[in-house]
DSSP file (Angstrom, degrees, kcal/mol; ACC not computed):
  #  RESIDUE AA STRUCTURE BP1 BP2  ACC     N-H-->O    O-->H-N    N-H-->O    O-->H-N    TCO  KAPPA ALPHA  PHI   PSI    X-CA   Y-CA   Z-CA
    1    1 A X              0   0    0      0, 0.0     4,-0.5     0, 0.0     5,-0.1   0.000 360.0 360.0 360.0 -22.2   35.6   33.5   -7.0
    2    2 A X     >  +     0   0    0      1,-0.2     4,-4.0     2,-0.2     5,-0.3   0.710 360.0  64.4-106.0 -35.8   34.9   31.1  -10.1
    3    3 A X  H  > S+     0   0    0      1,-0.2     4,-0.6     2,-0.2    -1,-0.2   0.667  99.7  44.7 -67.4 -18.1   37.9   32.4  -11.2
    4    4 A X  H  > S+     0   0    0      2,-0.1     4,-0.6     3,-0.1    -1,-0.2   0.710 111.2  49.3 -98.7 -17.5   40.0   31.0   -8.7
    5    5 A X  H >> S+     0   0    0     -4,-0.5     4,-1.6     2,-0.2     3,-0.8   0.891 116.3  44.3 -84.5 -49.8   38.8   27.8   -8.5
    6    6 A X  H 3< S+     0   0    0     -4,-4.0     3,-0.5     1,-0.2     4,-0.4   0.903 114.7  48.6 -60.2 -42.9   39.0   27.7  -12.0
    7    7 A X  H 3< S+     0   0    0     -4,-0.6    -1,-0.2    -5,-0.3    -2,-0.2   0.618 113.4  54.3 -34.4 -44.9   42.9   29.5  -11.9
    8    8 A X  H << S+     0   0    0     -3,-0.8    -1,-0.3    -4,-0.6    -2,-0.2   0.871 105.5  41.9 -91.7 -23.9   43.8   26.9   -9.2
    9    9 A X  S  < S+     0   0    0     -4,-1.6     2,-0.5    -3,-0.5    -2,-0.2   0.581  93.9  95.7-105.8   8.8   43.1   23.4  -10.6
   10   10 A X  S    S-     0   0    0     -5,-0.4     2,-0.4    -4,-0.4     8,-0.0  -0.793  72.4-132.8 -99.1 142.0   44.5   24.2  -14.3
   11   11 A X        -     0   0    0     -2,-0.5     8,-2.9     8,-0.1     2,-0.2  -0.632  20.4-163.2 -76.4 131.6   47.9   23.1  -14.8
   12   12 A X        -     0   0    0     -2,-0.4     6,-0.2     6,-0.3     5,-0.1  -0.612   9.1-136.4 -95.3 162.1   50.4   25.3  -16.3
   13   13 A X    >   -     0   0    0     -2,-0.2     3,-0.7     6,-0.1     6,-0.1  -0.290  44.2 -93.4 -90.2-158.7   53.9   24.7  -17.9
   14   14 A X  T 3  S+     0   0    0      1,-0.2     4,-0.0     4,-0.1     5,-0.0   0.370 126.0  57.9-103.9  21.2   56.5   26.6  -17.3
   15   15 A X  T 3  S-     0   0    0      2,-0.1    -1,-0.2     3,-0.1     3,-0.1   0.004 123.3 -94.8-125.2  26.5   55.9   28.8  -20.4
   16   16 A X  S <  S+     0   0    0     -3,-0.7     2,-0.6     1,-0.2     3,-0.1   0.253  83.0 136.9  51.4   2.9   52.2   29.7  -19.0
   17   17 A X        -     0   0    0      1,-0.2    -1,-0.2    -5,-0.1    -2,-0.1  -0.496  68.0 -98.2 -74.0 129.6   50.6   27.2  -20.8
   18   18 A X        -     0   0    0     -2,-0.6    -6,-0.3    -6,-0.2     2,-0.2   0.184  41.0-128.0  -3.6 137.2   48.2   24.9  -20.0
   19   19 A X        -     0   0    0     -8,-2.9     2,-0.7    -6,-0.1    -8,-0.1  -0.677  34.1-109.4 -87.6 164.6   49.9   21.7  -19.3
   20   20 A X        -     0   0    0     -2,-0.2     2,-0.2    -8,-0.1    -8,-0.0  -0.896  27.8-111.9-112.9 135.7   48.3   18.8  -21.5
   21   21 A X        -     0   0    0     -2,-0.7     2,-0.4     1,-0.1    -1,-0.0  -0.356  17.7-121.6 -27.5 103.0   46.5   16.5  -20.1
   22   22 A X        -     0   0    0     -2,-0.2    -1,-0.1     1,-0.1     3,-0.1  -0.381  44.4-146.6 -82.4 111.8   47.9   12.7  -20.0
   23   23 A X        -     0   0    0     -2,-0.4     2,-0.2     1,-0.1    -1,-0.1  -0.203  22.4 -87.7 -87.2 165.2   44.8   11.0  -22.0
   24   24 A X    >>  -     0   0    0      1,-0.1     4,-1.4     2,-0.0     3,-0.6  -0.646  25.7-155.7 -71.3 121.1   43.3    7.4  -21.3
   25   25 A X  H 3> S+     0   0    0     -2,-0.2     4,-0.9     3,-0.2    -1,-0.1   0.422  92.6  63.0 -93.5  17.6   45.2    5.2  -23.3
   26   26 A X  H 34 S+     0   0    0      2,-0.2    -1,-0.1     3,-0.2    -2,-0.0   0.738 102.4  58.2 -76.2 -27.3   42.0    2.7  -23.1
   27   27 A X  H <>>S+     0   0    0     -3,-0.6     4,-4.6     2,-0.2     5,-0.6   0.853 115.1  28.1 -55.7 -78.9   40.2    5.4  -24.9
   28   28 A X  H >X5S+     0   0    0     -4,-1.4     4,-2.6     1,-0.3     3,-0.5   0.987 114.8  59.3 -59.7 -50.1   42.4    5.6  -27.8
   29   29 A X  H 3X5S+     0   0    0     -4,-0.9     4,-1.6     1,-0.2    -1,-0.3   0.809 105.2  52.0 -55.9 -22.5   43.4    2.1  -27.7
   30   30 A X  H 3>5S+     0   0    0      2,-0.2     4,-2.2     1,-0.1    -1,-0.2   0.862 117.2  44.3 -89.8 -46.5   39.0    1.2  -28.1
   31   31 A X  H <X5S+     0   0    0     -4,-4.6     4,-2.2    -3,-0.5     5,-0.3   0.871 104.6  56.2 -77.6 -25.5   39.1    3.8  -31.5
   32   32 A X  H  X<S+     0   0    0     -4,-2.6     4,-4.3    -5,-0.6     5,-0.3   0.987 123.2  30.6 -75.9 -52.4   42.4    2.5  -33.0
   33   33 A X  H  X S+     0   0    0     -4,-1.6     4,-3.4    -5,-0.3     5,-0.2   0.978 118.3  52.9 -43.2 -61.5   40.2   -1.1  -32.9
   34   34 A X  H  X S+     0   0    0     -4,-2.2     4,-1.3     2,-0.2    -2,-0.2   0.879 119.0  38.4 -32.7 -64.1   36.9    0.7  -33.3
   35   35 A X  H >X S+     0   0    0     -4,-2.2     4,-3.6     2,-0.2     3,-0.7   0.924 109.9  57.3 -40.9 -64.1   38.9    2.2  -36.5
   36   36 A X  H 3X S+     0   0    0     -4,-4.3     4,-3.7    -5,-0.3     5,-0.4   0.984 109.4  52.9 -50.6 -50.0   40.9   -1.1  -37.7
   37   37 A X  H 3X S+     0   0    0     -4,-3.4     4,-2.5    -5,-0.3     5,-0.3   0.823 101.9  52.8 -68.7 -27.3   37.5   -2.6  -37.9
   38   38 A X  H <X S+     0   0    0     -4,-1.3     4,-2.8    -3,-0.7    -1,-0.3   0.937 109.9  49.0 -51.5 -54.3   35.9   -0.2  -40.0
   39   39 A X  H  X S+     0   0    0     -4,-3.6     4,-2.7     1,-0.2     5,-0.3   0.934 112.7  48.1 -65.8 -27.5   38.6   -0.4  -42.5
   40   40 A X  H  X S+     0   0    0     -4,-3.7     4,-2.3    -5,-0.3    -2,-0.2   0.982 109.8  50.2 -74.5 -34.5   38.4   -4.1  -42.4
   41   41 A X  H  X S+     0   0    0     -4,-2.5     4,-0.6    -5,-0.4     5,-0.2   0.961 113.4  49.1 -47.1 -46.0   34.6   -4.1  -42.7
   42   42 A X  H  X S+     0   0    0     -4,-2.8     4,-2.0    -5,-0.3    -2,-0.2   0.994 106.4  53.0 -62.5 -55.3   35.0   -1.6  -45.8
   43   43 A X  H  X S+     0   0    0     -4,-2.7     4,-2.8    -5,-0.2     5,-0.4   0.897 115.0  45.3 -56.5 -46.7   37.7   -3.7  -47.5
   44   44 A X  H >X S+     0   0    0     -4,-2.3     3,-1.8    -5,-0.3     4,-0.9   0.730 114.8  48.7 -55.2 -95.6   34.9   -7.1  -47.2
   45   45 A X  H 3X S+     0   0    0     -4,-0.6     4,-0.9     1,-0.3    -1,-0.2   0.104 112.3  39.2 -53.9 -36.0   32.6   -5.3  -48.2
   46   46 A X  H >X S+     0   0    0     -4,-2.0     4,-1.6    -2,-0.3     3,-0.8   0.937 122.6  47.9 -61.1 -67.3   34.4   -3.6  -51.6
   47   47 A X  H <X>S+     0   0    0     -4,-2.8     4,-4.3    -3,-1.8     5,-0.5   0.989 110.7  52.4 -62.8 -47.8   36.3   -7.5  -52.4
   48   48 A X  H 3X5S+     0   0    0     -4,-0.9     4,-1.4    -5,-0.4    -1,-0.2   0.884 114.4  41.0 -66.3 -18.6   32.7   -9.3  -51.9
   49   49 A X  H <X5S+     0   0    0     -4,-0.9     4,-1.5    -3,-0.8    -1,-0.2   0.801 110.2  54.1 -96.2  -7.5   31.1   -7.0  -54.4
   50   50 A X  H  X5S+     0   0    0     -4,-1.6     4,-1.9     2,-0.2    -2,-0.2   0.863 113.4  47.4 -25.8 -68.7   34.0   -7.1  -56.7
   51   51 A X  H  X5S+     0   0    0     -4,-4.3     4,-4.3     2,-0.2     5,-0.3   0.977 111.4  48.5 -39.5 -59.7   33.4  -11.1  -56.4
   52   52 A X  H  X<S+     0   0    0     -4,-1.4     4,-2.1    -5,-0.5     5,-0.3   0.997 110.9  50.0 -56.2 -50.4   29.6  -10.9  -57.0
   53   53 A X  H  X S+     0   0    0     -4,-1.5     4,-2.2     1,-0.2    -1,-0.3   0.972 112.8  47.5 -70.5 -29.7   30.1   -8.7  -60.0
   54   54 A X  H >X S+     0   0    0     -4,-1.9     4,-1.5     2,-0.2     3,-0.7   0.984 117.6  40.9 -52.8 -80.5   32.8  -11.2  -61.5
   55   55 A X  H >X S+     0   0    0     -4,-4.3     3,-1.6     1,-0.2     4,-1.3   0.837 110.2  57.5 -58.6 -34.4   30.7  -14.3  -61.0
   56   56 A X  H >X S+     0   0    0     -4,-2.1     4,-1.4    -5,-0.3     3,-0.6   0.867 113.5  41.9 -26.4 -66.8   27.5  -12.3  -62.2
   57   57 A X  H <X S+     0   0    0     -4,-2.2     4,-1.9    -3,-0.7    -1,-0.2   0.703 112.5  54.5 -49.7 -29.9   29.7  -11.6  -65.8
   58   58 A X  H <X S+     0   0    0     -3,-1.6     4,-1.7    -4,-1.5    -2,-0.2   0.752 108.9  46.0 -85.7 -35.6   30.8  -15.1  -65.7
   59   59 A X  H <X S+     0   0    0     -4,-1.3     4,-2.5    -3,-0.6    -2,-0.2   0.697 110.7  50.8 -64.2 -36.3   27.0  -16.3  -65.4
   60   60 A X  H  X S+     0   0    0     -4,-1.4     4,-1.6     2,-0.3     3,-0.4   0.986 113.5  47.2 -53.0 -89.9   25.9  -13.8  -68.3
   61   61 A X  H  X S+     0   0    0     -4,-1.9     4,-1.0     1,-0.2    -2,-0.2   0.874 114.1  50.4 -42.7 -41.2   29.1  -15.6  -70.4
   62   62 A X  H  X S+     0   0    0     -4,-1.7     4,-3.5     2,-0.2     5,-0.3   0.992 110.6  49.0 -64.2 -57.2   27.5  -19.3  -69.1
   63   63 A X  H  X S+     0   0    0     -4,-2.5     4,-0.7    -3,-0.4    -2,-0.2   0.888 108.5  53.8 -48.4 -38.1   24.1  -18.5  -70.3
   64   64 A X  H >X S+     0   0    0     -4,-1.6     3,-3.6     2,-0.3     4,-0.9   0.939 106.7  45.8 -60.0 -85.2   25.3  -17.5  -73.4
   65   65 A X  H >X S+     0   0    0     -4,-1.0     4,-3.4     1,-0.4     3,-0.5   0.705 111.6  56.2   9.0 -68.3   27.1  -20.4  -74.2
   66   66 A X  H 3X S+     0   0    0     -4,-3.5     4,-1.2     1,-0.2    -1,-0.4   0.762 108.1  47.8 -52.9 -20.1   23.8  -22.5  -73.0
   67   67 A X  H << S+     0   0    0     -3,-3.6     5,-0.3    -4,-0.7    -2,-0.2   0.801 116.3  45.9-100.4 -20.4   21.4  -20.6  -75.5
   68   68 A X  H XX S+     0   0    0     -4,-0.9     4,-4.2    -3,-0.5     3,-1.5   0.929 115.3  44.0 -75.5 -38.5   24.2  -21.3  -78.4
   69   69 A X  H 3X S+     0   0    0     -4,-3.4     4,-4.2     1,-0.3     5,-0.2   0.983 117.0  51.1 -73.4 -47.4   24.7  -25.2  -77.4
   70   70 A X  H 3< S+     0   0    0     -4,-1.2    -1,-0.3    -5,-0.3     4,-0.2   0.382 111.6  47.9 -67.7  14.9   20.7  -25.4  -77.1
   71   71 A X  H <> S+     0   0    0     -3,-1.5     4,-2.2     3,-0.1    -1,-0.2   0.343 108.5  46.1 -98.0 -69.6   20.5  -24.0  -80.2
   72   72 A X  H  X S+     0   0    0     -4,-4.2     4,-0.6    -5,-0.3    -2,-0.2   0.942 110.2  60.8 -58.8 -32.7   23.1  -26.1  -82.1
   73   73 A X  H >X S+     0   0    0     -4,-4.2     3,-1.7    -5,-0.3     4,-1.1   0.983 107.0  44.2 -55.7 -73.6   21.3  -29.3  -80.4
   74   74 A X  H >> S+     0   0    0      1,-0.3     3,-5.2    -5,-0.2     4,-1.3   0.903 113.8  46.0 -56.9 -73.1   17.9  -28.4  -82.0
   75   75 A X  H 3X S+     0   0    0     -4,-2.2     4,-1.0     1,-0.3    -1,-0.3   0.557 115.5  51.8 -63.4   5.2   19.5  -27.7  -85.6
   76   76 A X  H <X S+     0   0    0     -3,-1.7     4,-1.3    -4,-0.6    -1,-0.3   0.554 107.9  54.9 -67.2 -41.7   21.6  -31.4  -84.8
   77   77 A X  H <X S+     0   0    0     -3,-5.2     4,-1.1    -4,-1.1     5,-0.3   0.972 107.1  46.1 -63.8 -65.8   18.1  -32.8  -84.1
   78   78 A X  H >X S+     0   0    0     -4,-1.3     4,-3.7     1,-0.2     3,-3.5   0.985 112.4  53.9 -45.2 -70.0   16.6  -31.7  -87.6
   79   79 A X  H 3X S+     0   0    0     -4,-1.0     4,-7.1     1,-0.3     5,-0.3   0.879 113.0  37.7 -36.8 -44.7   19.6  -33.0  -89.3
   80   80 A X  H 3X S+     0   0    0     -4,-1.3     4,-1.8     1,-0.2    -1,-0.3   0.736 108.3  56.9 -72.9  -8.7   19.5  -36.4  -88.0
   81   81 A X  H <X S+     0   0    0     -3,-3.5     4,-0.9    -4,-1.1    -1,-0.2   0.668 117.4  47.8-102.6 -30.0   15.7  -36.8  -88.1
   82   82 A X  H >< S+     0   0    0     -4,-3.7     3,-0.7    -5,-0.3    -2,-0.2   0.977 113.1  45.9 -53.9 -51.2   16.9  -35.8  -92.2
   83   83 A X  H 3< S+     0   0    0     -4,-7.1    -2,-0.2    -5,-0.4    -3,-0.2   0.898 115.8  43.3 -70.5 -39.4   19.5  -38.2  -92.4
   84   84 A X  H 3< S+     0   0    0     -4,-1.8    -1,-0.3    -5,-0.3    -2,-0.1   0.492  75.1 136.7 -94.2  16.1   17.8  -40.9  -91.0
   85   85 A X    XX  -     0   0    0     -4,-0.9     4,-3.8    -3,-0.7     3,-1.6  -0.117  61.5-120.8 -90.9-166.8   14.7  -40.9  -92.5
   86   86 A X  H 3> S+     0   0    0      1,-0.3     4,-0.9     2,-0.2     5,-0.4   0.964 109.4  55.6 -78.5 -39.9   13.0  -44.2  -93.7
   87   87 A X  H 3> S+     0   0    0      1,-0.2     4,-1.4     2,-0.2    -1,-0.3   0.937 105.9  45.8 -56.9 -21.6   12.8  -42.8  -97.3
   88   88 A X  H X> S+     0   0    0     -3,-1.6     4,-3.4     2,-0.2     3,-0.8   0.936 112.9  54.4 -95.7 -38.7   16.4  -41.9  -98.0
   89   89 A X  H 3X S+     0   0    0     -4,-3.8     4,-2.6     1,-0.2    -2,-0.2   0.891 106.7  47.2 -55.4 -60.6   17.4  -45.3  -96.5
   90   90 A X  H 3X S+     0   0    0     -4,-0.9     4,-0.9     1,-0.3     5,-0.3   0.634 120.5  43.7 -45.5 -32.7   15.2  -47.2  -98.8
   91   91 A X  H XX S+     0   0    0     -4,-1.4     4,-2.6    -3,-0.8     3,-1.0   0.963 116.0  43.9 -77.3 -60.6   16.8  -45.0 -101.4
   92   92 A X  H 3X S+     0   0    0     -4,-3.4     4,-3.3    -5,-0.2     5,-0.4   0.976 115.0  49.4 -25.6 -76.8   20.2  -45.2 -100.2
   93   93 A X  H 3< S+     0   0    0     -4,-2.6     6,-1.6    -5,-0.2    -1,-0.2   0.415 113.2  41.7 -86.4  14.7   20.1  -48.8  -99.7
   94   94 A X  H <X S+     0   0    0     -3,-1.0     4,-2.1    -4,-0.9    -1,-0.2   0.691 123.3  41.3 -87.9 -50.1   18.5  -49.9 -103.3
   95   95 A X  H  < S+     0   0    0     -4,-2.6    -2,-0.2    -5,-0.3    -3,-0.1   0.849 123.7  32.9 -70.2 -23.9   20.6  -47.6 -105.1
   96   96 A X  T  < S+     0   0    0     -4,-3.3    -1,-0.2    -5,-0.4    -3,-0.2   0.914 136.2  18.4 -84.4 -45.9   24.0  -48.0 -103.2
   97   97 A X  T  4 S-     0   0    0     -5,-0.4    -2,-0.2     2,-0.1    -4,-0.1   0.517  97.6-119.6 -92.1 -25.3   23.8  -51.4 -102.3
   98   98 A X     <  +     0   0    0     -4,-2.1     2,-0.2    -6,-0.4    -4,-0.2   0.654  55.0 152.9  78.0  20.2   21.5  -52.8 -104.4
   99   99 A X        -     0   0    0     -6,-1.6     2,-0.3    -7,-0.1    -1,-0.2  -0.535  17.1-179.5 -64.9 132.8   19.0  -54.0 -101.8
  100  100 A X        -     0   0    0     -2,-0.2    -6,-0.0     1,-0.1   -10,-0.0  -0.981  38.1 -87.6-139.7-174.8   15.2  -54.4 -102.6
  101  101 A X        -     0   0    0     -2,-0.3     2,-0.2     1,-0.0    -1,-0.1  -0.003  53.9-125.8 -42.7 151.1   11.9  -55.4 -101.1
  102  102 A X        -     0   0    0      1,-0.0     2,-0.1     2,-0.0     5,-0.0  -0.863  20.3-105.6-107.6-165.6   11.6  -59.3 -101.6
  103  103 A X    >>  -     0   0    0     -2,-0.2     3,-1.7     1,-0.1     4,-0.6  -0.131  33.3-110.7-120.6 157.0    8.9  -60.8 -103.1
  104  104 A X  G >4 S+     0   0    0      1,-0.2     3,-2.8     2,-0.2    -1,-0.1   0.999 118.2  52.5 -75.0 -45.6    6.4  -62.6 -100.7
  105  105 A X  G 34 S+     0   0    0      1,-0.3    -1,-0.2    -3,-0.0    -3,-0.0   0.651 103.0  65.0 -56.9   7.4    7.2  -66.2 -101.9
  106  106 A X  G <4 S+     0   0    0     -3,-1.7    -1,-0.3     2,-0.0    -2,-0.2   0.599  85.9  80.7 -97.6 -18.6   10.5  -65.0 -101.1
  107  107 A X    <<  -     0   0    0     -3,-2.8     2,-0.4    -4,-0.6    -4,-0.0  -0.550  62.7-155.6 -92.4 153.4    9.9  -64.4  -96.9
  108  108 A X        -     0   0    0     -2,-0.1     2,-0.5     2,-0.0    -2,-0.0  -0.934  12.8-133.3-148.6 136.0   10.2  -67.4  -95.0
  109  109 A X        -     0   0    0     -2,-0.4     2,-0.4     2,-0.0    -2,-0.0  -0.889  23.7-162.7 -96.6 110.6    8.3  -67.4  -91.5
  110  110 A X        -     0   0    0     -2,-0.5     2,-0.4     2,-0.0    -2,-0.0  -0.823  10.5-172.9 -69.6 121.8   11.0  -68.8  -88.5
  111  111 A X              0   0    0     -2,-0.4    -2,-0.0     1,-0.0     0, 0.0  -0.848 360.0 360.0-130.8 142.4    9.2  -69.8  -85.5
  112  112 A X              0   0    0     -2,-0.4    -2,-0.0     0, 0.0    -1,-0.0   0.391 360.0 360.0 -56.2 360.0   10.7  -70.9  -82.2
C-alpha cells in the first residue's frame, strides 16, 4: 500500500524518469544574494587588511624618519650651543675684528 501512494504522486517523464521538480525560484534567488554577499564581505575584508598592513609599513617608515630627524636636532643643538659660546665670541671678536673690553674710564653711564 505505501507503495502506491508513493507510485501515484511521483511524476514520471516519458522515459520513466522521475520528472524534476520546478524549484522555488525565491529559494535560489535568497542564496544567489546570500552568496553575492559573502563574496563581497570577503573582498572588504581581504582590501581593508591589505590597507592596514600598507599604512602599518608606512608608520614603521614615519617613525623612522622621526628617530633620524630627532636625532639630527640634538647633534644641531650641540653644535650651536659650540658655536655660540661666550668664549669663542670674545675670541672671535678680539681677534677678527679687533674688539676689546674697554677700560672703566672708558664706559659712560646713559640715563633716561
Amino acid at each position: 500500500m505505501a507503495q502506491g501512494r508513493n507510485a501515484s504522486t511521483t511524476r514520471t517523464s516519458g522515459f520513466g524518469w522521475p520528472a524534476a521538480r520546478p524549484r522555488p525560484t525565491f529559494k535560489l534567488l535568497l542564496n544567489g544574494v546570500l552568496l553575492a554577499l559573502c563574496l563581497v564581505s570577503a573582498l572588504v575584508v581581504i582590501a581593508t587588511s591589505h590597507e592596514i598592513r600598507e599604512r602599518y609599513v608606512r608608520l614603521q617608515q614615519l617613525e623612522s624618519e622621526q628617530q633620524q630627524l630627532q636625532t639630527e636636532w640634538g647633534q644641531l643643538l650641540l653644535e650651536e650651543s659650540a658655536w655660540s659660546s661666550p668664549s669663542r665670541i670674545e675670541r672671535l671678536a678680539s681677534q677678527r675684528l679687533e674688539m676689546r673690553m674697554p677700560d672703566v674710564d672708558e664706559v659712560e653711564v646713559i640715563r633716561p
